[in-house]
Backbone as ProteinMPNN parsed JSONL, in Angstrom:
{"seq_chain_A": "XXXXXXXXXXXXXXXXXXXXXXXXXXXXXXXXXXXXXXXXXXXXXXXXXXXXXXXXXXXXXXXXXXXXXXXXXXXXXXXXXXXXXXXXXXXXXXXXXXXXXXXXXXXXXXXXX", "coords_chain_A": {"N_chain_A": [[120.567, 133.433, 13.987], [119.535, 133.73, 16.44], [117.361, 132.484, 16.58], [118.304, 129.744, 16.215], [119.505, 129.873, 18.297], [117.243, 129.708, 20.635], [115.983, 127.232, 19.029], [117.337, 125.476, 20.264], [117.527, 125.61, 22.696], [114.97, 124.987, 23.507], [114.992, 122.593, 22.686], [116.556, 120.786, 24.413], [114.837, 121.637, 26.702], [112.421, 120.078, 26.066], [113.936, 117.535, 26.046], [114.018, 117.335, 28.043], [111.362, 117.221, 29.627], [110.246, 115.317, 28.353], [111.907, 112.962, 28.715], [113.165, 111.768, 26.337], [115.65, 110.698, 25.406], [117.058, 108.034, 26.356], [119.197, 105.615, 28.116], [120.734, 102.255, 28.851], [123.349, 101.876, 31.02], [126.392, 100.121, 31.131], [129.026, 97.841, 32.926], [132.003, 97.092, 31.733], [134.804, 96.479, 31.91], [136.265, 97.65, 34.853], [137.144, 100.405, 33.564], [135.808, 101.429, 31.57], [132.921, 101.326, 29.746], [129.733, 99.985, 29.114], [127.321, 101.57, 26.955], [124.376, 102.142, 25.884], [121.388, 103.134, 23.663], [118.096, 102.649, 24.518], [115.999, 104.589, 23.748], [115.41, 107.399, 21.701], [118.803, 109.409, 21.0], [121.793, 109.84, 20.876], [122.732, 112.724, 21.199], [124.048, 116.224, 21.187], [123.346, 118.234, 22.28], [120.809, 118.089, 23.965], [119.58, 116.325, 27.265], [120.348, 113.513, 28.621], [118.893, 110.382, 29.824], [120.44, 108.079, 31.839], [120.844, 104.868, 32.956], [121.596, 102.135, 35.292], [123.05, 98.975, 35.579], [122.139, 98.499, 38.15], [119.655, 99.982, 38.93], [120.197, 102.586, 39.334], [120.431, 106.24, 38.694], [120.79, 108.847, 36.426], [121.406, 112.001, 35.202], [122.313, 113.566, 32.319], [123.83, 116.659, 31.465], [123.987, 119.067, 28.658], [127.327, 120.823, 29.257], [127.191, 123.685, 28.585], [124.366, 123.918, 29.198], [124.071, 123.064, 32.205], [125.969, 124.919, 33.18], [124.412, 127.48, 32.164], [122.026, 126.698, 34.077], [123.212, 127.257, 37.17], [124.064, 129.403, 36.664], [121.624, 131.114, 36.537], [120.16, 130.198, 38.876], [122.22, 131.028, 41.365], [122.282, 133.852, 40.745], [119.915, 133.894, 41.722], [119.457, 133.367, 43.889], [120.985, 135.072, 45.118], [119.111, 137.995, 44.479], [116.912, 136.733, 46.317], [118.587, 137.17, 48.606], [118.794, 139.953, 48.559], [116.607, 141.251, 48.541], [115.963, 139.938, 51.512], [117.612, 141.171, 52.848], [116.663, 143.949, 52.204], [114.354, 143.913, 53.87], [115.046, 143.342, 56.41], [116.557, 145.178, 57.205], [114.855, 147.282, 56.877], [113.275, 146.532, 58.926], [114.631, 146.869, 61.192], [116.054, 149.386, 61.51], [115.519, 152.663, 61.398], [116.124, 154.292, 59.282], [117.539, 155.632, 56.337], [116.665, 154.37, 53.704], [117.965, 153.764, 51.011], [120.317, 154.49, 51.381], [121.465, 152.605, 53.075], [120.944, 150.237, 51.237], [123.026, 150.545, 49.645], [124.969, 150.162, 50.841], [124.832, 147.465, 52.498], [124.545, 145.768, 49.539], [127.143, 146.423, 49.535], [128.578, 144.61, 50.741], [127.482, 142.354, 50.066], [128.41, 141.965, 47.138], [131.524, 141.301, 48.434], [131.308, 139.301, 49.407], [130.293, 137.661, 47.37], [132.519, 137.285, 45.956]], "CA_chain_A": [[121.388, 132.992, 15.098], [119.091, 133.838, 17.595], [116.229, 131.247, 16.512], [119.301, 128.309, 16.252], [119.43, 129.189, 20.033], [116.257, 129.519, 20.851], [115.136, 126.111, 19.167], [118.108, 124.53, 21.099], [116.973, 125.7, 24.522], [113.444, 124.325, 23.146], [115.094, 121.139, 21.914], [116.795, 120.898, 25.75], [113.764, 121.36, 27.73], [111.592, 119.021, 25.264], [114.267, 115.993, 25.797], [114.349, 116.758, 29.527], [110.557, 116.747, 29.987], [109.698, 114.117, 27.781], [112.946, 111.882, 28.608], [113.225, 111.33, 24.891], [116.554, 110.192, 25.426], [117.079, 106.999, 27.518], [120.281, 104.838, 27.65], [121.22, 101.84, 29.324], [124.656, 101.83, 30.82], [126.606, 98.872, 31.834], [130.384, 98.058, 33.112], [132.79, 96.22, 30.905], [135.758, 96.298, 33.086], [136.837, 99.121, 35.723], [137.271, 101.636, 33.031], [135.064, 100.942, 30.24], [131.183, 101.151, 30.136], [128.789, 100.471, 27.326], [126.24, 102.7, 26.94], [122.791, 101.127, 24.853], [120.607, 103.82, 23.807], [116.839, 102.119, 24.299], [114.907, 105.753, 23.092], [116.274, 108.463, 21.193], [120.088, 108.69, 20.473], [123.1, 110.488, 21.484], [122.201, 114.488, 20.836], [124.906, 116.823, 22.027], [122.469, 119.846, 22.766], [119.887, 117.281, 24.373], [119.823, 115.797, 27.901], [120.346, 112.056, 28.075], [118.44, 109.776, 30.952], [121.189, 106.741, 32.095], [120.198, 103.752, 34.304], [122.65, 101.203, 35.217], [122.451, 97.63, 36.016], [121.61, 98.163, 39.905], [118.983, 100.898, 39.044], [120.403, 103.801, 39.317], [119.3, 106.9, 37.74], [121.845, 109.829, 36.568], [121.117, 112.878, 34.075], [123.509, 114.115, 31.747], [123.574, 117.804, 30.748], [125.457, 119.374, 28.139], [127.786, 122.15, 29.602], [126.373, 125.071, 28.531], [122.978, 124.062, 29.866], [124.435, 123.046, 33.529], [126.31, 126.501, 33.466], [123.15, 128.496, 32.432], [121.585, 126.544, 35.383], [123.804, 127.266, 37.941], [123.913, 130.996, 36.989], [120.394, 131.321, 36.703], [120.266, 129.547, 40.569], [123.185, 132.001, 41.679], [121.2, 135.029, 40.677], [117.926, 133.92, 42.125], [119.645, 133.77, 45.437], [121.286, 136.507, 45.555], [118.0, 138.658, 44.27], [116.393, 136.542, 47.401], [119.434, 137.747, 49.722], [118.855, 141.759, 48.297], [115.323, 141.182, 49.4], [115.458, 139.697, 52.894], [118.32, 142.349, 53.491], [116.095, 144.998, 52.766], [113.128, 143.76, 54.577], [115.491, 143.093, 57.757], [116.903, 146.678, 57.587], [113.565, 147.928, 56.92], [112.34, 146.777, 60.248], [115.466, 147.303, 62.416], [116.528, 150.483, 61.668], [114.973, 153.779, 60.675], [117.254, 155.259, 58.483], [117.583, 156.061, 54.729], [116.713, 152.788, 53.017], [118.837, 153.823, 50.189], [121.908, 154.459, 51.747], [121.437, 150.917, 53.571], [121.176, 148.911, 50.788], [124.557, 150.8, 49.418], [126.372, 149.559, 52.126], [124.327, 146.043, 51.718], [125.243, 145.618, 48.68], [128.888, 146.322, 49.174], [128.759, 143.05, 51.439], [127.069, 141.154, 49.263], [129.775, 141.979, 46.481], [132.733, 140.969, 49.303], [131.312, 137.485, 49.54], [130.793, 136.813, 46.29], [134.411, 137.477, 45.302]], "C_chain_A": [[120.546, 132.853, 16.363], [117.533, 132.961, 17.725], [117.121, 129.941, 16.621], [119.109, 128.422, 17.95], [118.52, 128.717, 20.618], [115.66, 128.04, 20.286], [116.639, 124.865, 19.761], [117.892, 124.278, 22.619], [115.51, 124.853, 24.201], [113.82, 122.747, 23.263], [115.895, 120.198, 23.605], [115.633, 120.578, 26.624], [112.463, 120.204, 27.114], [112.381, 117.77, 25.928], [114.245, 115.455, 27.677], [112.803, 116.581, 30.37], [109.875, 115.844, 29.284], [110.962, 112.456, 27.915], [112.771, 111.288, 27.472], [114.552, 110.398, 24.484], [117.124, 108.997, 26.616], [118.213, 105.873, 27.378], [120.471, 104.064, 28.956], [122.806, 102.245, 29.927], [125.653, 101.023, 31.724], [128.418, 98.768, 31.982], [130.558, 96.972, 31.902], [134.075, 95.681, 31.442], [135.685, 97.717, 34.202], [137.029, 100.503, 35.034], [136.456, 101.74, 31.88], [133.38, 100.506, 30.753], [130.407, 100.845, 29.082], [127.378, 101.259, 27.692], [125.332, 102.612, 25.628], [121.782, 102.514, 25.117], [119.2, 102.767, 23.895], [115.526, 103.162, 23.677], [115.625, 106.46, 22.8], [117.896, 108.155, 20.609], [121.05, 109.701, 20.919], [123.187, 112.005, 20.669], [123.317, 115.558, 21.566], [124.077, 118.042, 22.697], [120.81, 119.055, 23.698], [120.264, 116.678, 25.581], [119.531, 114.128, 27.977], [119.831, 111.088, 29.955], [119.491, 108.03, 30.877], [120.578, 105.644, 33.359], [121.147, 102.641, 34.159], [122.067, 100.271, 35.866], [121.748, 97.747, 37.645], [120.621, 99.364, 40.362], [119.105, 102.312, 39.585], [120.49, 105.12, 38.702], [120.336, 108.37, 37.094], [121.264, 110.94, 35.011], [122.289, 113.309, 33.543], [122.943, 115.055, 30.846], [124.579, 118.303, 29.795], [125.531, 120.647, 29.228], [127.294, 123.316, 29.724], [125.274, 124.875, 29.545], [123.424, 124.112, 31.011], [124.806, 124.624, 34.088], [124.922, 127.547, 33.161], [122.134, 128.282, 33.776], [121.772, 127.498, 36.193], [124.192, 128.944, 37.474], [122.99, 131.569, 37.455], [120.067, 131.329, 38.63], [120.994, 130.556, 41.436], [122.336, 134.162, 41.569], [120.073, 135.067, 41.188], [118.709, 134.334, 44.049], [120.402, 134.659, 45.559], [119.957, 137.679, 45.1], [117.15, 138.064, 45.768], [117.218, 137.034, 48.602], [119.203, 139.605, 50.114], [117.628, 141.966, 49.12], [114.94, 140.829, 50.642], [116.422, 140.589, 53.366], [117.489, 143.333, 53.763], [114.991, 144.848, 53.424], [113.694, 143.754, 55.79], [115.999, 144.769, 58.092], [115.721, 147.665, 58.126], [112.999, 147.922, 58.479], [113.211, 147.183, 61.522], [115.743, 148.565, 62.875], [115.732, 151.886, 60.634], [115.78, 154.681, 60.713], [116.894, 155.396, 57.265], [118.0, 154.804, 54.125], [117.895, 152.546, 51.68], [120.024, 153.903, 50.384], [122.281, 153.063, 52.329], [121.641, 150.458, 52.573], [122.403, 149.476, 49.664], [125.403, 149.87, 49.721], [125.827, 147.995, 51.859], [124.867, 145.53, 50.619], [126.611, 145.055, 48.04], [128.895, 145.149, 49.954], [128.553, 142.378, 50.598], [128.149, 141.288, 48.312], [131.07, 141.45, 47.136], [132.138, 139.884, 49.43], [130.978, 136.653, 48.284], [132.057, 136.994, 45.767], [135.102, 136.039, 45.84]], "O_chain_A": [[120.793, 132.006, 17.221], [116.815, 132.864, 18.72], [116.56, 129.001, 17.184], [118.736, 127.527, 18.708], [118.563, 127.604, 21.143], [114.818, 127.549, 21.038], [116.698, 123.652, 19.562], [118.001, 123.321, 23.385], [115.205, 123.988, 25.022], [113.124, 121.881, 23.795], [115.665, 118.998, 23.75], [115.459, 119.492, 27.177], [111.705, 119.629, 27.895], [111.645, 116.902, 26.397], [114.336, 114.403, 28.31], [112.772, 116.011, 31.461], [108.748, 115.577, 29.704], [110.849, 111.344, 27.399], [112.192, 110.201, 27.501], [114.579, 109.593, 23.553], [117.573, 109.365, 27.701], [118.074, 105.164, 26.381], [120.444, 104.662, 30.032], [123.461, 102.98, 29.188], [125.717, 101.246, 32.932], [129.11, 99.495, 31.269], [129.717, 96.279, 31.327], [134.331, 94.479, 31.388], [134.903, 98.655, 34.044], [137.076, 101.556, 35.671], [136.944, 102.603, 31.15], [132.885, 99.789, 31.622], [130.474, 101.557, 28.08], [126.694, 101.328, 28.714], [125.674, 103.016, 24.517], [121.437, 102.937, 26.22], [119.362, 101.859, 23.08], [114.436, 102.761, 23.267], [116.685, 106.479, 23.426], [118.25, 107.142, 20.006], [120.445, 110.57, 21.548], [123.74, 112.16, 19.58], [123.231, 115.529, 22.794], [124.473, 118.624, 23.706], [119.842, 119.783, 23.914], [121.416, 116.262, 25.455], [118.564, 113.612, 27.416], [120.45, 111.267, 31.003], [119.28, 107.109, 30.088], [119.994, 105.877, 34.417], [121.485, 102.229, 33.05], [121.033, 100.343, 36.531], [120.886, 96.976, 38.066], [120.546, 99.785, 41.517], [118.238, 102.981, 40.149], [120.808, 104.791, 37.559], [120.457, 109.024, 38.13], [120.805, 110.459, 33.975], [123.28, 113.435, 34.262], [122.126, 114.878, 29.942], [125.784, 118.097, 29.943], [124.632, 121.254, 29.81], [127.003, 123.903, 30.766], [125.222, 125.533, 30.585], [123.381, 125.282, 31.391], [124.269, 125.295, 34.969], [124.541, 128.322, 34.038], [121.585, 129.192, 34.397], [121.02, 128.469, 36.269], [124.715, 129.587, 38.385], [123.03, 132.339, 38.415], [119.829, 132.288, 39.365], [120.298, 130.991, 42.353], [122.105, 135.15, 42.266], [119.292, 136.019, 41.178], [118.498, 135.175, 44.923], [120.282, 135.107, 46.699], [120.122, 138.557, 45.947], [116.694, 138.993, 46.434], [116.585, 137.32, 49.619], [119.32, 140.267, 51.145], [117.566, 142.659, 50.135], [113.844, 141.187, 51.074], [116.151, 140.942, 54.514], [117.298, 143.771, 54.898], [114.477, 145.944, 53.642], [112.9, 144.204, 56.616], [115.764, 145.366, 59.142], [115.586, 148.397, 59.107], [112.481, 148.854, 59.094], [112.772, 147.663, 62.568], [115.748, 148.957, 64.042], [115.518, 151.9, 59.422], [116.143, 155.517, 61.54], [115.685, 155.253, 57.083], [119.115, 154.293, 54.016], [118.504, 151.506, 51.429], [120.843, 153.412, 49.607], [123.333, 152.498, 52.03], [122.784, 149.999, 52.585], [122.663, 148.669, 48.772], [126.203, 149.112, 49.173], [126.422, 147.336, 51.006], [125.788, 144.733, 50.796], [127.055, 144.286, 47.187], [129.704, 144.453, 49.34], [129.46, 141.64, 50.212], [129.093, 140.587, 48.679], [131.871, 141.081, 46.277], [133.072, 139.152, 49.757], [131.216, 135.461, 48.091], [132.202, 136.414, 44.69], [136.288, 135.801, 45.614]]}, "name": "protein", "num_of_chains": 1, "seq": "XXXXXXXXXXXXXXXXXXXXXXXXXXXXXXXXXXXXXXXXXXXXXXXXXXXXXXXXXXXXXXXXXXXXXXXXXXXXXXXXXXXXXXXXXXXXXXXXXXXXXXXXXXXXXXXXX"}
């Protein structure tokens, strides 16, 4: 189970730095598009590179991946928020660094909610 994931995250970051997957994609009417692969082919665990008639350029992720993003991203900045907290405490106030970033903390928890 845990190699199926692992060569899916592989098979992910392969299609998104080699744009292996490349698709035209053109109107038909107002609701209707066709969509011409020119490399690769329609992979559900694979990101897909679109370009439309007036050169425009759009990525398409599956789900999962976007959401592991966007956690990943979410955690980095808050780990960068823990860290310029305690560096700003650090220099303002000489107190008990540990009890600061308690109370820190509990903020940061009240704004992500």
């Amino acid at each position: 189970m845990a190699k199926q994931a692992k060569q899916k995250k592989h098979d992910l970051v392969s299609s998104l730095h080699n744009a292996s997957n490349v698709a035209y994609l053109a109107p038909l009417d107002d609701n209707k598009w066709l969509l011409e692969f020119v490399a690769g082919k329609l992979k559900s665990n694979e990101a897909w590179f679109l370009k439309t008639e007036d050169n425009k350029e759009f990525v398409v992720l599956p789900q999962n991946a976007l959401n592991n993003l966007l956690g990943h991203l979410r955690i980095s900045h808050e780990e960068k928020l823990k860290i310029l907290l305690r560096y700003e405490i650090k220099d303002l106030m000489p107190i008990d660094i540990e009890d600061t970033m308690v109370v820190a903390i509990h903020e940061l928890e009240k704004h992500r909610q």
